[in-house]
C-alpha positions, 0 to 999 in steps of 0.5 A: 500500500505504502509503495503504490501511495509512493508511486502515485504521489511521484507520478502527480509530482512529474505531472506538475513540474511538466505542466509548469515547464510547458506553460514557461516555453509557451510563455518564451515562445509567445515571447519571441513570436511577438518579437519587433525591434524598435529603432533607435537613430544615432548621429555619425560615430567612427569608432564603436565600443561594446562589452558586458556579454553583448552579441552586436550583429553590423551592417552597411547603412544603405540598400534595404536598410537604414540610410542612416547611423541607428540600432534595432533592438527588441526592448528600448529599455534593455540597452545602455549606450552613450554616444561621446565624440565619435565614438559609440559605446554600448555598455550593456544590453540585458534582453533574455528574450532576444539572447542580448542581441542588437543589429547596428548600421553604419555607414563608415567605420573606423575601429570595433573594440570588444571586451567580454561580448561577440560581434558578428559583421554582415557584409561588413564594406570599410577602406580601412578597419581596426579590430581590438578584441579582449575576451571576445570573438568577431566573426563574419563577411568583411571586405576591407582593403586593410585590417589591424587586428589586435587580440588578447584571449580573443578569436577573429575569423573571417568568411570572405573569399576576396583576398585583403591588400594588407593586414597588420596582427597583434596576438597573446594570450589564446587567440585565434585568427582566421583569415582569407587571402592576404596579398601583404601581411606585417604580425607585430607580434605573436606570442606561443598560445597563439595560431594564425591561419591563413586560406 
């Protein structure tokens, strides 16, 4: 009798947690269906800094997007960003629904500084850009005529099959470079925890 009063009161006990998992991924998928960035319009900036565990997605300014500097994100009230000079710095984002997720088109940009998040470029375009990452990763399609790539514990990989006129690398501390072909290529320095490749 004891055991069958066990095997009952486990049984209920499954049942409930499983009706509360369900309505908590019901309540995250309605979530994300309903998901619509709001944007938010920036004056010109050159150099963007991003930290604090943030996934920031760029894009060119222009065809079937923005004509002008601006950020997408779900929730306006999730981001803090402060624009000082030039430079655009967005300190944190805090949105579980989206992943700390938020689109930025540029029109020109000059440098990306990464500390703590990840940064992803989509068909990226810029003459010249510098990339200073430090716990942090870049990935994505950039075309530029020249990079300057510095990396402390951080990875940058490239999916571009057009070849870079001239890169310049700095690397310590277990980082990782990827890159497409480059026609001129000066590393000012490497040390041995480091691995550059080059397709």
């Amino acid at each position: 009798m004891k055991k069958s009063k066990l095997i009952l009161i486990s049984y209920i006990t499954l049942l409930v947690l499983g009706m509360i998992f369900l309505t908590s991924m019901s309540f995250v998928y309605q979530e994300k269906l309903h998901y619509k960035k709001s944007t938010i319009q920036l004056k010109d900036f050159k150099h963007l800094y991003v930290k604090e565990k943030s996934f920031v997605e760029l894009k060119n300014a222009g065809s079937n997007s923005p004509d002008e500097y601006s950020l997408q994100i779900a929730q306006i009230n999730k981001i803090k960003y402060d624009i000082s000079g030039d430079t655009l710095y967005i300190k944190s984002i805090r949105d579980s629904i989206t992943g700390s997720f938020v689109t930025l088109y540029v029109k020109e940009l000059f440098s990306i500084s990464g500390v703590n998040c990840k940064i992803w470029g989509n068909n990226l375009k810029e003459n010249r850009l510098e990339i200073n990452l430090h716990n942090s990763s870049f990935t994505g399609k950039v075309t530029a005529d020249s990079l300057w790539i510095n990396l402390n514990n951080s990875n940058c990989l490239f999916h571009v099959k057009q070849p870079i006129d001239f890169v310049k690398i700095s690397m310590e501390n277990d980082s990782y470079i990827n890159l497409p072909a480059v026609k001129e290529i000066e590393v000012n320095s490497i040390d041995e925890t480091c691995m550059l490749s080059i397709n």
